[in-house]
N, C-alpha and C positions, 0 to 999 in steps of 0.2 A: 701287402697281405702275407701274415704267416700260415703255412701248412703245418698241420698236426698229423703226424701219424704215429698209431696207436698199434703196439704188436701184443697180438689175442693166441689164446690158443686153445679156447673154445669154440664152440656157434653162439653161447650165449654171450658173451665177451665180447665177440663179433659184431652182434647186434648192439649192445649197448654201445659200444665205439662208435659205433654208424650217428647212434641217434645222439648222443654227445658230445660232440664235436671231432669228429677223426675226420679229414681228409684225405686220407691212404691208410689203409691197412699190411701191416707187415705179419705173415700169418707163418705160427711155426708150432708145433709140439713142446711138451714139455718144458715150459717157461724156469721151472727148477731146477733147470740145467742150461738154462742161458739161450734158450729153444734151439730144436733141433728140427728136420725137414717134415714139415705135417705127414699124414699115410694119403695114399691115391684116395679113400673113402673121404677123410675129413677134407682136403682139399676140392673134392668134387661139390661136398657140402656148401662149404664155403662160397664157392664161386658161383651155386642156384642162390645164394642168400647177400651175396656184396651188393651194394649201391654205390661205394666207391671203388677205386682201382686198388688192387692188391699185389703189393710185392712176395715173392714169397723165398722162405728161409733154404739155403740148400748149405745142410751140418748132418755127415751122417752121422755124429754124436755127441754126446757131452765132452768134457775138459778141454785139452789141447786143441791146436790148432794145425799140429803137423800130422799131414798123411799117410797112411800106407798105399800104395798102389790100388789095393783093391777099392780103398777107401774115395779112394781119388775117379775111379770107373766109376762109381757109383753116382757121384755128383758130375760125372759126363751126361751120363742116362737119364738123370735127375733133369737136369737142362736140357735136355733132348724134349724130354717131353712136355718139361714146361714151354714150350716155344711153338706147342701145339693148341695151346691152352688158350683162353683170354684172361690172363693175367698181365700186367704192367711191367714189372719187373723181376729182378733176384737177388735174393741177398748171400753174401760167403767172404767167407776169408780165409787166406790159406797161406800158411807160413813154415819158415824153412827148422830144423833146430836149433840154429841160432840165432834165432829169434827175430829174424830179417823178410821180409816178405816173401813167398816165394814166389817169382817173376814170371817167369816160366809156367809153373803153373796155372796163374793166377791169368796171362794172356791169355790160353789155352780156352780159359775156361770165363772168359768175355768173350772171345771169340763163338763159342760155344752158346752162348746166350742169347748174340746180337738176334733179331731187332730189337729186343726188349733191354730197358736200362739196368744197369748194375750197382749193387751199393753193395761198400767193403764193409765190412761190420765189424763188432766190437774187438777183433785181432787185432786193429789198428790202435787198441788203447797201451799194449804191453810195447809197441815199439818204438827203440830209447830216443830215434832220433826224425821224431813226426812231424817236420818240415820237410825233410828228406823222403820220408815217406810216402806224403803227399803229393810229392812231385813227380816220383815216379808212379801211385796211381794215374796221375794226370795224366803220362806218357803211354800208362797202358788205355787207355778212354774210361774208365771209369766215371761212372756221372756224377756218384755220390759217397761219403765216408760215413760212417758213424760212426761218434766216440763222445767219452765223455771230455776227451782233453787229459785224461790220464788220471785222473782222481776217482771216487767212487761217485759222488755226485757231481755232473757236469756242471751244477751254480759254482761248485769250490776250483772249478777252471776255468773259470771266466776270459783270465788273462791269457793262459794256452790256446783257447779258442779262439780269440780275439786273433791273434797273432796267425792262427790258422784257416781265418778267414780272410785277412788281408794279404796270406803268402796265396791261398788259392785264385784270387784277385778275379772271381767267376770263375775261373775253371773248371771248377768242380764243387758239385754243395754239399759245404762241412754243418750234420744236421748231429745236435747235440743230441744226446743219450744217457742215461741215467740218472735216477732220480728225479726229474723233471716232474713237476704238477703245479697246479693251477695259481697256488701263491707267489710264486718268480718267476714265470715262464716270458714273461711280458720283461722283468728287470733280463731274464739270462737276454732277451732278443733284443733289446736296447743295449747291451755292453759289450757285446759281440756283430751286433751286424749279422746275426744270423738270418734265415728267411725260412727255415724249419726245423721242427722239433719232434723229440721221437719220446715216446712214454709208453708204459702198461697201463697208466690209467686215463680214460679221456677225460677231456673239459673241453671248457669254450673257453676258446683265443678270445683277448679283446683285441680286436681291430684300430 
């Protein structure tokens, strides 16, 4: 069985993923910037209207990926209070300026989550050396990555995925990312060995 999760950043969106084939919802604000942490109102929304489990985004904002301090408090508070929640999961990433994961960080703030899972998001697609990367998510317990494999459409990284499915060897689920819809989605999970997929737009997996 493959899981589709769908990341909305409406109610209406929300609904239509539900009723389209989404198996998880990853919910975040402004998709136009690569979404960022929903407000306490739309998240509250969201969670009287999910029927499936919802991860949700913690970005206090658009571009980069490296923090200010304040910035960094911000998505402590953020996971503080999702762990209050019934929500499933978290999504973030957080990287050093040179362009390396930040480690430190990044524990802090799995730590800060547990018991709910975590997925490292699309920061893991700029880092040069994403074997390596991988393996230390794995040593921080991260459950899940998302990337395209380094390309703009995750179909045109087939081969990266491939390779980053059989270095994670279960360890951790490399769920592809971008560009993903209903006409490949089935060829991307046959040529990778993957078990999940992430899009803005829903459909239906064939089984």
């Amino acid at each position: 069985m493959t899981l589709l999760e769908v990341c909305v950043d409406t109610l209406a969106a929300l609904e239509r993923a539900q009723t389209r084939g989404a198996g998880r919802i990853e919910l975040c604000e402004r998709l136009d910037l690569g979404g960022i942490s929903p407000s306490k109102e739309f998240l509250e929304q969201a969670l009287a209207a999910a029927r499936v489990p919802l991860h949700v985004m913690v970005r206090p904002r658009g571009g980069d990926f490296v923090y200010s301090e304040v910035e960094f408090e911000q998505m402590k508070r953020e996971l503080q209070r999702l762990r209050d929640l019934p929500v499933a999961g978290a999504v973030f990433g957080v990287l050093l300026a040179d362009g390396r994961i930040d480690l430190r960080r990044t524990r802090e703030l799995v730590e800060r989550t547990r018991p709910l899972s975590v997925t490292f998001h699309r920061a893991f697609d700029g880092l040069p050396d994403k074997v390596a990367a991988l393996e230390q998510l794995i040593e921080l317990g991260v459950e899940r990555v998302l990337t395209s494999g380094g390309a703009a459409r995750a179909f045109d990284s087939r081969d990266q995925l491939r390779r980053l499915v059989a270095e994670a060897d279960e360890r951790i689920i490399v769920m592809p990312g971008g560009g993903v819809r209903a006409d490949h989605a089935m060829h991307l999970v046959t040529e990778t060995g993957v078990r999940e997929l992430h899009s803005s737009t829903p459909f239906v997996l064939d089984k």
